[in-house]
TORFI-345732 format. One record per residue: residue in one letter; x, y, z of N, C-alpha, C, O in turn. Coordinates in steps of 0.02 Angstrom, whole numbers, plus 50000, padded with zeros to 5 digits. Example, Ala and Ser with C-alpha at 12.3 -4.5 7.8 and 13.67 -1.06 7.14 Angstrom:
2
a506604971650390506154977550390506604983550390507124983450423 s506424988850354506844994750357506455000250394506705005750402 
END
This chain:
406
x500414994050000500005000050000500435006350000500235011849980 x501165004650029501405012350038501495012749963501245017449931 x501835007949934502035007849861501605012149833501825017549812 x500875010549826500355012249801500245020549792500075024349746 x500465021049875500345027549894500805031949859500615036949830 x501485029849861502005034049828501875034949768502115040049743 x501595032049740501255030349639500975038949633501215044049609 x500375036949667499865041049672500145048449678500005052949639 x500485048949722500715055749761501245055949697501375061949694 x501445054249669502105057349625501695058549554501925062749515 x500815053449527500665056949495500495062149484500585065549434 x500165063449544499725067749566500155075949523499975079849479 x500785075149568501155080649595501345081549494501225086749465 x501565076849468501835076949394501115081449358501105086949330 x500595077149369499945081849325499905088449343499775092649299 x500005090549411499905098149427500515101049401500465106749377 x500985098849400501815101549392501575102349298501625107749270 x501365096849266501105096549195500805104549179501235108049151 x500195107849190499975110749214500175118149212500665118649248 x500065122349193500295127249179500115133449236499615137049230 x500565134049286500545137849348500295132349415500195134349473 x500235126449397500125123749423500455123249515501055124349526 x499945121549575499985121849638500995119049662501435121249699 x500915113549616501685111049608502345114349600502915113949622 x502085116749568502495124149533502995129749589502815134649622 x503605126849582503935131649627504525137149594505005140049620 x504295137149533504655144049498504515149149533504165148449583 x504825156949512504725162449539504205165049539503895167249588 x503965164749449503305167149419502615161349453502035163449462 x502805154849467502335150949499502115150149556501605146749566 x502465153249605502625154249676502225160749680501745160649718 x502375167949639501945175749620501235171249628500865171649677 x501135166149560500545166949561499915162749600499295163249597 x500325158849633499695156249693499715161449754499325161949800 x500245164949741500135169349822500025176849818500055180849865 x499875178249749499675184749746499005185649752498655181449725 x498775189349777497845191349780497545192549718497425198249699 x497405187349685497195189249608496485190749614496215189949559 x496145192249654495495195649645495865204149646495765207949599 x496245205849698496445212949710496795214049651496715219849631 x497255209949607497465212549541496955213049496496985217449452 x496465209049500495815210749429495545216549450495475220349401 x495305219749517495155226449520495525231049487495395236349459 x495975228149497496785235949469496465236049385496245240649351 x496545229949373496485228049305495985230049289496095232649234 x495245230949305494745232649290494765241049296494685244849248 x494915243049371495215249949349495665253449281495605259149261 x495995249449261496405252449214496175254349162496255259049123 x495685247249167495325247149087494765253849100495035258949080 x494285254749120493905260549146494155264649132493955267649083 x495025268049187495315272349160495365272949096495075278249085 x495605270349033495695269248978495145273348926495185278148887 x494635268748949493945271548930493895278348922493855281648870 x493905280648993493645285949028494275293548974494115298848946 x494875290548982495515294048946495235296848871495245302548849 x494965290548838494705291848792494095295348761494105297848705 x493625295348797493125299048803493205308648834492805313248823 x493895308948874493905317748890494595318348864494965322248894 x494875314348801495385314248760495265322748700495575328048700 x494725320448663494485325148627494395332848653494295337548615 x494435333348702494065339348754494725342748774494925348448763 x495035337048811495735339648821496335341848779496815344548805 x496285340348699496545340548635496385348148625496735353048613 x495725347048636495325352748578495545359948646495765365048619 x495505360148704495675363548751496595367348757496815373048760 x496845361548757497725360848743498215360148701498825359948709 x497635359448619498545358648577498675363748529498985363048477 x498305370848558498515377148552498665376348461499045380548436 x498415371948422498295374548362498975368948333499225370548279 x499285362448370499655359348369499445353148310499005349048324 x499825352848245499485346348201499555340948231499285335948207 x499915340548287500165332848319499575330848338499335325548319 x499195336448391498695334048408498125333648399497725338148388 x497985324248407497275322748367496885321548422497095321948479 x496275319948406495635319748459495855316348497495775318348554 x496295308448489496385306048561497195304248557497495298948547 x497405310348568498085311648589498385307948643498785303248650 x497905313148689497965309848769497925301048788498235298148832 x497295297448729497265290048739497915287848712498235283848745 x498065289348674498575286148649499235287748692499675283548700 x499245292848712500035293248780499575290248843499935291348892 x499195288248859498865282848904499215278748892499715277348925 x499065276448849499165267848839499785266248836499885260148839 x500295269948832500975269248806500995270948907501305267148944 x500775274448922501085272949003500725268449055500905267649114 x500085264949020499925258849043500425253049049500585249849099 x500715252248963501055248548942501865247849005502035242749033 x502155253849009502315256149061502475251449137502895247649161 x501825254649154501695254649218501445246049226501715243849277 x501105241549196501005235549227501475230749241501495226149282 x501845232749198502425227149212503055229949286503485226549315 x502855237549297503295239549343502845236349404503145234849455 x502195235449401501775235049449501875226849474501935224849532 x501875222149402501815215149413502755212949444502875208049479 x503135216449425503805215149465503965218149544504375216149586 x503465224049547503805225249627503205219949646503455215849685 x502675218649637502445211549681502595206749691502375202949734 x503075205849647503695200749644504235199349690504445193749707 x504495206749713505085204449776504815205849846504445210349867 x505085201049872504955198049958504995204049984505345208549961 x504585204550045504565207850086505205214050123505225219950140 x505545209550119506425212650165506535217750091506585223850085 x506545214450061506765217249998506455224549954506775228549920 x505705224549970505285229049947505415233449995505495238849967 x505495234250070505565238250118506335242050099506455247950090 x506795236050097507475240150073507435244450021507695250050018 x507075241749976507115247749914506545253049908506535256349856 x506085254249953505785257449973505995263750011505805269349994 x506485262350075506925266550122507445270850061507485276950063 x507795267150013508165271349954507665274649926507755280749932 x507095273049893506825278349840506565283349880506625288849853 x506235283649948506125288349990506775294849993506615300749985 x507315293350003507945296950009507895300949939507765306949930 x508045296049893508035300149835507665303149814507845308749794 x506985301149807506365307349797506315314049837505995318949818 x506745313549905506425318249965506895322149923506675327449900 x507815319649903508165327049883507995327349819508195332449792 x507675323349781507265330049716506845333749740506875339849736 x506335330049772506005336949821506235343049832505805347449836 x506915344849840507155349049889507375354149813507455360249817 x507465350049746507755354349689507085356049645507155359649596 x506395353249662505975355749611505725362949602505495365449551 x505845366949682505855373449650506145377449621506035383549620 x506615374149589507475377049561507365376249493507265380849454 x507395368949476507535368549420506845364749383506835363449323 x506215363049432505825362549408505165365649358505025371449370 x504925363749327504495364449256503835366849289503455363349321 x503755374349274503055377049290502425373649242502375373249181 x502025371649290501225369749249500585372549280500485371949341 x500065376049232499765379149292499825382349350499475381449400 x500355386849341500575393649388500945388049465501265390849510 x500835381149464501365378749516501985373749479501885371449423 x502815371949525503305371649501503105363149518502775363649570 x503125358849508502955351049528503245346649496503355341049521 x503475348649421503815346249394504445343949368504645348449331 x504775340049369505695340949340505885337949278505665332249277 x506245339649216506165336949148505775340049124505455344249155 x505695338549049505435341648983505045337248943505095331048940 x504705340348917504095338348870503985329948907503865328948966 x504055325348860503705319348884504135314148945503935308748964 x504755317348966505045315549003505045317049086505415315449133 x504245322149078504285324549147503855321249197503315318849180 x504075320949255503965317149303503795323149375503865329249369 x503625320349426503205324349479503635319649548503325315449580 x504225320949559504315319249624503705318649669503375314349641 x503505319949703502985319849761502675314749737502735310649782 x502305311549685501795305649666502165299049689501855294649718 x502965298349672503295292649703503425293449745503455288449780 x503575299249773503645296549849503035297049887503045297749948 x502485296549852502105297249936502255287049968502435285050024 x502105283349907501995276249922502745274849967502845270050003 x503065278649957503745275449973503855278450039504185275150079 x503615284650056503615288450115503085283450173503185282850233 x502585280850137502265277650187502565270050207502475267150260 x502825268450167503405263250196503865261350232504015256650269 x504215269550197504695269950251504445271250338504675268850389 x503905275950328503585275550401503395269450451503425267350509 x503255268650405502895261650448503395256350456503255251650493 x503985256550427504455252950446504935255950500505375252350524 x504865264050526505245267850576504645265450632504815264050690 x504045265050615503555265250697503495256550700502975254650727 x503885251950679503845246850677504365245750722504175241850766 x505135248150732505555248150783505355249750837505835249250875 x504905251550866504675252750944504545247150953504695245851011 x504285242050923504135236150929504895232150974504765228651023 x505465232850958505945231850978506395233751042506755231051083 x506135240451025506465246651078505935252351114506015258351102 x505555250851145505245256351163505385264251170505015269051159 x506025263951192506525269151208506645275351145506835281251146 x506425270451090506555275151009506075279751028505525279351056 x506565285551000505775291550959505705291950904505925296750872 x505375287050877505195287550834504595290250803504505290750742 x504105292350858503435298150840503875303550807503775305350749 x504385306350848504505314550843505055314550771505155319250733 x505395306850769505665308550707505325307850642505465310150587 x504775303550666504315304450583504155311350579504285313850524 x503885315650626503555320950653503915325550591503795329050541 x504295323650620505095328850590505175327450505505245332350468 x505165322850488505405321150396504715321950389504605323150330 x504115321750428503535324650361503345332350364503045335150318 x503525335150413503765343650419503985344350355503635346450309 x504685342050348505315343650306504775343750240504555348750211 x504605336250224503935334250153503645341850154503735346350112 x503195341950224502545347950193502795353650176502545355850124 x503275357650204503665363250177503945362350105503795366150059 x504305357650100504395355550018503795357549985503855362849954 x503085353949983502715352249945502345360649958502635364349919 x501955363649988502135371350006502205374949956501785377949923 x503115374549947503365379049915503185377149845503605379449805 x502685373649814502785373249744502295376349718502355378649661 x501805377049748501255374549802500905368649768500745368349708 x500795363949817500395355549805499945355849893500145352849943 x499375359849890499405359449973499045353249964499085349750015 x498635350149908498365343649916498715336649906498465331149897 x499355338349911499725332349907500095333249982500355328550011 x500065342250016500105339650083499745338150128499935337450186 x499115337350107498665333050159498675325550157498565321050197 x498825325950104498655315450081499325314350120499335309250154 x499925318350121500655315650165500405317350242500575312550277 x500145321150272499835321850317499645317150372499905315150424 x498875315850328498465312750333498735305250330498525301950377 x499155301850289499165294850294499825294750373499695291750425 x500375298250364500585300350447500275299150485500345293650513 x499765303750506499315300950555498895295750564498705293850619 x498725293350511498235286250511499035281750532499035277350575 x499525283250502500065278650558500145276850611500125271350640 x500315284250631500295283950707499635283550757499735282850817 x498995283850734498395280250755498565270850773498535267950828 x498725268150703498705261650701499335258950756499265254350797 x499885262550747500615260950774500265261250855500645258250892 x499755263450886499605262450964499785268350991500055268051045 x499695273750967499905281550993499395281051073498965276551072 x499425283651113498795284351165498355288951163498595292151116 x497965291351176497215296851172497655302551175497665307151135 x498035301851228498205311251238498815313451189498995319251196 x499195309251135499435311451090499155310151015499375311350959 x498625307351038498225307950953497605314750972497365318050925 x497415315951044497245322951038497535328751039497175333751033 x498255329451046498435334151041498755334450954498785339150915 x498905328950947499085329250867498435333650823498445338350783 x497765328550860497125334650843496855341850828496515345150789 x497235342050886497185349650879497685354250858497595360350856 x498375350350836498875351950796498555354350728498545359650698 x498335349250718497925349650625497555353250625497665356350573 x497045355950655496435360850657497025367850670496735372950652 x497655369250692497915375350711498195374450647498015377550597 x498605370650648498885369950563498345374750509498525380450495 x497605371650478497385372150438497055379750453496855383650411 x497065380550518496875389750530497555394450509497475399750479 x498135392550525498555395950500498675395850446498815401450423 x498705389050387498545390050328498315394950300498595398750260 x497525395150331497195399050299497255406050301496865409150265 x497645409350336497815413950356498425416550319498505421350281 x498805412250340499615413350300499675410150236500255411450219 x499375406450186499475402850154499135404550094498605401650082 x499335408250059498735410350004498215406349965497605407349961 x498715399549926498325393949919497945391649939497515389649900 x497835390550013497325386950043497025393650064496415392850072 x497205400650076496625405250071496115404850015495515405150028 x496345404149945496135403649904495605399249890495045401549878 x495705392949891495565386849908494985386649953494445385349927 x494995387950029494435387450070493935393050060493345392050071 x494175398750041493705405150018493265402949975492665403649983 x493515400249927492935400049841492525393949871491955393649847 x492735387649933492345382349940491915385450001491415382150018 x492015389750026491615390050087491055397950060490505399150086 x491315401250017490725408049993490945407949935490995414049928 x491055406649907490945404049825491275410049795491685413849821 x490975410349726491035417449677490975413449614490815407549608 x491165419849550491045417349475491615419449447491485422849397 x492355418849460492895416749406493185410349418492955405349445 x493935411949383494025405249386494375402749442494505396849455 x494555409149481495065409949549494485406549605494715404649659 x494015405949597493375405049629492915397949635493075393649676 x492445397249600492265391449610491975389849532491475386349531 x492245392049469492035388949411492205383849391491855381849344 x492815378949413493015373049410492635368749421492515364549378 x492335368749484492035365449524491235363449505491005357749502 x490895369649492490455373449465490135367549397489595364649394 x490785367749346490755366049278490855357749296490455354349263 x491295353549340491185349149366490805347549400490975342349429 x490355349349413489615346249449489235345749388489045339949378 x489035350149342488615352149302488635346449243488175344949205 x489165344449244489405339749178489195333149205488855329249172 x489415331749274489385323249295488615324449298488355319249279 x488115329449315487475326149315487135326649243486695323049217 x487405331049224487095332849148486985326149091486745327049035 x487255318249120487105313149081486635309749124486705303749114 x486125310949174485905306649201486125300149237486685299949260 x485805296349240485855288249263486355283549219486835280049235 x485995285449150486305280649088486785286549059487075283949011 x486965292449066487375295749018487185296148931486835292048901 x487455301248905487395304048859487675298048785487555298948725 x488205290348829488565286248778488995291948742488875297848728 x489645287148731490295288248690490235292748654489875293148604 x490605296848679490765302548611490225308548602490245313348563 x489695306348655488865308648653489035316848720488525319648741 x489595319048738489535322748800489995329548750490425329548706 x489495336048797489615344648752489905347548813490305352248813 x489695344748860489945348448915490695347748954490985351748991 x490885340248926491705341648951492155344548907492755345048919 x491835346748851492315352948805492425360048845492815364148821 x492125360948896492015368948932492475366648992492785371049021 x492545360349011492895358349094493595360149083493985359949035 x493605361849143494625364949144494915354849190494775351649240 x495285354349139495675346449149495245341049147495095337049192 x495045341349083494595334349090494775327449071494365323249051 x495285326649078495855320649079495995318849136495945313149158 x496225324649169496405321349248496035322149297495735317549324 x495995329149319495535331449382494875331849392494535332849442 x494715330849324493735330149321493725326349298493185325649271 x494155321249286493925315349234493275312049262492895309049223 x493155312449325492615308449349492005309749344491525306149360 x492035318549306491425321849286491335319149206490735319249191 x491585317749174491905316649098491395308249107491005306549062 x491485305049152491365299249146490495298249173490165293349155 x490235303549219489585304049238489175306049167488675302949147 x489555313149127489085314649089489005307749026488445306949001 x489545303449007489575300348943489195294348985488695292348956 x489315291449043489205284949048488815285149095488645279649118 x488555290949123487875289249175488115291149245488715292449246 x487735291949319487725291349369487775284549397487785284749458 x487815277349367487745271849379488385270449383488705268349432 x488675272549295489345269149312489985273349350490505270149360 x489945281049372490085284149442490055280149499490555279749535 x489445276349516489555274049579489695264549560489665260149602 x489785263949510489895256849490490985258449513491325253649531 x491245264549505491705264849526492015267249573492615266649583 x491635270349607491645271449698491525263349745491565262249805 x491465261449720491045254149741491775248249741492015244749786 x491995249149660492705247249672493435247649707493925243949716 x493175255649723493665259549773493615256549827494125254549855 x492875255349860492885252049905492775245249931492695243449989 x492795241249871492885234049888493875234149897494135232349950 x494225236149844494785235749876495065235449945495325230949978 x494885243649958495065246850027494835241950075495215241150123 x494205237850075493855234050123494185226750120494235223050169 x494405225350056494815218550047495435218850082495625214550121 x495785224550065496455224750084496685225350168497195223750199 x495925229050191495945228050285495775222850317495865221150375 x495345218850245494985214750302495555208550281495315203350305 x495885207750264496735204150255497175201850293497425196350299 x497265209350333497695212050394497395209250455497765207550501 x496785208750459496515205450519496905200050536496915199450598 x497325194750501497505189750506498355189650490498705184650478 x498545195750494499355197550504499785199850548499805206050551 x500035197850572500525197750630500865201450630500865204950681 x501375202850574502045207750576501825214650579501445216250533 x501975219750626501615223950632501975230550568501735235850548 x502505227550555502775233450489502315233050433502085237650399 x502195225450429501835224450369501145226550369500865229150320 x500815225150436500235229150439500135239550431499615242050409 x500495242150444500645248650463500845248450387500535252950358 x501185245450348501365249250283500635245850231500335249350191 x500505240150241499925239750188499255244150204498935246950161 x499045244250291498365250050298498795257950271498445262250246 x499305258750277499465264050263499195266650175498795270950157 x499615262050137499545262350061498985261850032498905264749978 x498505258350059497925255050051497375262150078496875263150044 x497515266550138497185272550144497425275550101497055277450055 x498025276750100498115283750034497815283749963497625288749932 x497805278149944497405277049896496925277949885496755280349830 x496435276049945495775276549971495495284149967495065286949933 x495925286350017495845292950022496085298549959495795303949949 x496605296349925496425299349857495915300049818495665304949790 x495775294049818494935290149759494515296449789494195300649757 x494605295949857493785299449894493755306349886493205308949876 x494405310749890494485318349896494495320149820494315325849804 x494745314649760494555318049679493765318349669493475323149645 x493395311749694492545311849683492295318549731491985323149705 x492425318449783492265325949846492585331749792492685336949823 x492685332049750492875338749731492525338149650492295342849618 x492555332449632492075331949569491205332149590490785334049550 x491065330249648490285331349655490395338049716489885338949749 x490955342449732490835349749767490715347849830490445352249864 x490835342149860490825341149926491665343649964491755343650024 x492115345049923492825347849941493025353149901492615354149856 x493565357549899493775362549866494235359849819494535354849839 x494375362049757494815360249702495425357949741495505361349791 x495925352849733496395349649746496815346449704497205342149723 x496775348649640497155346249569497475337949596498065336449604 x496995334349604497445326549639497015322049580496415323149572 x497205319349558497185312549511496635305849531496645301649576 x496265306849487495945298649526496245292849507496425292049449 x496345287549560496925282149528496525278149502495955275949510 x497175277349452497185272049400496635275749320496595273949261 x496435279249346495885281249298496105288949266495855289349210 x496425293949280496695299849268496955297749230497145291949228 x497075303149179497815302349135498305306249144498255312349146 x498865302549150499595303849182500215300449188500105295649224 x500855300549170501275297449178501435294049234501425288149252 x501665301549271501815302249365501455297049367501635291149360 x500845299549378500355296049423500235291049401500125287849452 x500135286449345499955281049342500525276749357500355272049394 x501395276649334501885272649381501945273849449502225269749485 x501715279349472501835278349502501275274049599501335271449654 x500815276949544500145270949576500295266249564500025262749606 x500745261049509500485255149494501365252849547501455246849558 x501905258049575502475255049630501925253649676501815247649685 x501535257849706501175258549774500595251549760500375248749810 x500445249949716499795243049714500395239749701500165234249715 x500985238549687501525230949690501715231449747501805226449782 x501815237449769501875236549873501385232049895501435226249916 x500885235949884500095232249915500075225349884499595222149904 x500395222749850500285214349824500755211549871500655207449916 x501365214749849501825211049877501775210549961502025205749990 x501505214649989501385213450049500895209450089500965207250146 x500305208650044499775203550054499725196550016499205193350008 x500265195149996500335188149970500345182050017500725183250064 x500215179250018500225172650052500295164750041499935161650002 x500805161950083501085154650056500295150250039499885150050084 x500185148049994499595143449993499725139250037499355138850086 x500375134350030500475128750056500445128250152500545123150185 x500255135850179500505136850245499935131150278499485128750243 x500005129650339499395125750370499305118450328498955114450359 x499605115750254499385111450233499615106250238500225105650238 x498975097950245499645092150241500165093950184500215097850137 x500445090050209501035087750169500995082450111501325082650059 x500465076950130500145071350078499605074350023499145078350030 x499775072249986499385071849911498745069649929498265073249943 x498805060949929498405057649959498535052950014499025049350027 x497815054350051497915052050115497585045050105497045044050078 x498005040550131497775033450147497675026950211498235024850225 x497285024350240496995024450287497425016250299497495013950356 x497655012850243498075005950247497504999350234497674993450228 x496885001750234496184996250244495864995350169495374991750160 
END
């Protein structure tokens, strides 16, 4: 019978090994793919495609708005430099899900370093767009420091409030405290004040999770509320900014952005106006990136708006409810981390496309069109894979088949 048994168990193992990705399978690429979350990659994937869509549809608008009388540019300009940074970005996405844990953290702690000192040169030598400096490089080579590092900044955090775990004795509150100061003054001076809330904001959802106690997550509290009064005070931008959202007006310093983005996402109803069928995202200021989500209400309805809020939040809800069952507390602190910022991006571009927030020029992921932003969303979702992967084989016999000897 053992004979028997050994038969069995070595066919077994040969047909799955036969098998293409098969359970047997202990290649690199075969090992990725039983332990990657392939429901959380078909969301991405389904996002992209949407995005795609969506690119193409406020392609024409954004052409006819921006190519200043340019023969290059045709109605779907913009789809077509999509796709070429799709092309891009998945394979950067499907390789950082690829390296182990130790490994993604190490090279995480470097690109943090290096992004923070371009940070420090984009008001120098960086590329004005829309009256702020954000950019470094020329024509199609330009890139947005701040978009890579936010994923990498939250990594590195969560791997500094992960050493208390070791040492109680670290300060490590006051030195994160300290390098996201350094960030928000950077980001400030370009001015990006909505890329310094999302650095902010995922900070503190850190140090929430990391076990801060009541009386330093209320005083952090009331840090932020003094913060955002002095802003508003000293800060012209966010004077600007909270003025036009809180008493409105009629230019463009004011609330016509906003205004023209509401007006467009309802102006298709339920079912939308269909492809190619929308007049009103020809009048929207950025309807590629920052209203794209208005671009996609008027052509494709109010349905399929919340058919993609819905995706936002099956992710976000997949990716926590994950962690329930993870131990390493770095790994927890950097995937809720990445997994909010994301979140909280998705939520503050729709809050400003349906006028529930003030203009924030921030990108909806995966769906905007953008270089920056789409590699560099698709490092921050190979974080998020690579960190929620899991051994199939963990907990399992060891036998193929089990045999009783009778």
């Amino acid at each position: 019978m053992n004979v028997w048994h050994g038969e069995v168990a070595s066919a077994a193992r040969q047909r799955s090994a036969s098998g293409k990705f098969g359970r047997s399978d202990r290649s690199a690429v075969g090992r990725w793919f039983w332990e990657i979350d392939r429901v959380l990659l078909l969301l991405v994937v389904v996002l992209v495609s949407i995005g795609l869509i969506a690119v193409a549809a406020a392609s024409p608008a954004a052409a006819t708005r921006y190519s200043g009388g340019a023969v290059s540019f045709t109605p779907l300009h913009y789809f077509y430099r999509q796709l070429v940074w799709i092309m891009v970005a998945l394979p950067v996405m499907i390789a950082v899900s690829m390296l182990p844990r130790a490994t993604a953290r190490r090279l995480c702690l470097g690109g943090a370093a290096f992004f923070s000192v371009l940070l420090v040169f984009v008001p120098v030598i960086g590329q004005e767009v829309n009256g702020a400096k954000r950019w470094i490089g020329v024509g199609f080579a330009q890139f947005q420091p701040s978009e890579f590092l936010k994923p990498l900044f939250i990594v590195s955090i969560a791997w500094l409030l992960s050493l208390r775990e070791k040492d109680k004795s670290l300060p490590v509150v006051p030195l994160s405290a300290l390098l996201l100061g350094i960030i928000a003054v950077l980001l400030m001076q370009q001015p990006n004040f909505g890329e310094t809330i999302i650095f902010a904001t995922a900070w503190l959802m850190l140090i929430t999770l990391s076990g801060a106690s009541m009386r330093l997550l209320s005083l952090l509290g009331l840090g932020a509320v003094v913060s955002v009064i002095a802003a508003y005070f000293f800060y012209p931008v966010a004077t600007t900014r909270i003025d036009a959202f809180l008493f409105g007006g009629a230019g463009d310093t004011d609330t016509y952005q906003t205004d023209s983005a509401l007006r467009t996402l309802t102006s298709g109803g339920l079912f939308g106006t269909g492809p190619g069928g929308g007049a009103r995202k020809f009048s929207l200021p950025e309807p590629h990136t920052d209203y794209i989500f208005s671009v996609v209400g008027e052509e494709f309805g109010l349905i399929a708006c919340l058919a993609i809020a819905i995706i936002y939040l099956v992710i976000v809800a997949r990716v926590l409810i994950k962690l329930l069952h993870e131990e390493d507390r770095f790994v927890v602190l950097a995937t809720a981390g990445l997994v909010g910022q994301f979140g909280l991006q998705a939520l503050i571009n729709m809050a400003v496309n349906v006028q529930l927030a003030p203009s924030k020029g921030m990108t909806l992921p995966f769906i905007s069109y953008g270089g920056s932003s789409m590699v560099a969303l698709s490092i921050g979702m190979g974080l998020l894979l690579a960190f929620t992967r899991r051994n199939p084989y963990l907990h399992r016999s060891p036998y193929v088949v089990k045999w009783s000897g009778r």
